[in-house]
C-alpha positions, 0 to 999 in steps of 0.5 A: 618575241621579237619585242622580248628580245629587244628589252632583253638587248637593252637591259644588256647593253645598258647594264655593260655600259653603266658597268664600264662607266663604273670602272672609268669613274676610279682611278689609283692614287699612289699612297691613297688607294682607288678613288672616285674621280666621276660620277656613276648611275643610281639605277639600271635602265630597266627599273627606270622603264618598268611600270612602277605599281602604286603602293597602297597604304590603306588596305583594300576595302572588302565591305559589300555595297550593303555593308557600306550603305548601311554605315552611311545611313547609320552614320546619318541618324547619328550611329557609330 
């Protein structure tokens, strides 16, 4: 639990402080309007730090072992 708390504590702080970075990063220019005078953060600290799951691009094979031996053989003796 304690830990919980702590990730929570942190995505908390860090989101405050990428928002104030954010409102310090503008200025108003008389005549133009707000303009961004700094740089901000792309990402918040939480979707930096979480495992990202690796994206498969080929579906999963379901075959069985047999289906899968059987098309290697088949394919040895020149089968399709």
């Amino acid at each position: 639990m304690q830990e919980l708390d702590n990730r929570l504590l942190h995505v908390y702080i860090t989101d405050a402080l990428k928002v104030i970075a954010e409102n310090a990063s503008k200025t108003v220019v008389p005549g133009v309007g707000v303009v961004d005078v700094g740089s901000t953060l792309t990402k918040r600290w939480i979707d930096m730090t979480k495992p990202q799951k690796p994206e498969s691009k080929e579906p999963e094979d379901t075959r069985t072992c047999r289906e899968i031996t059987d098309g290697i053989w088949q394919r040895m003796r020149g089968g399709k």
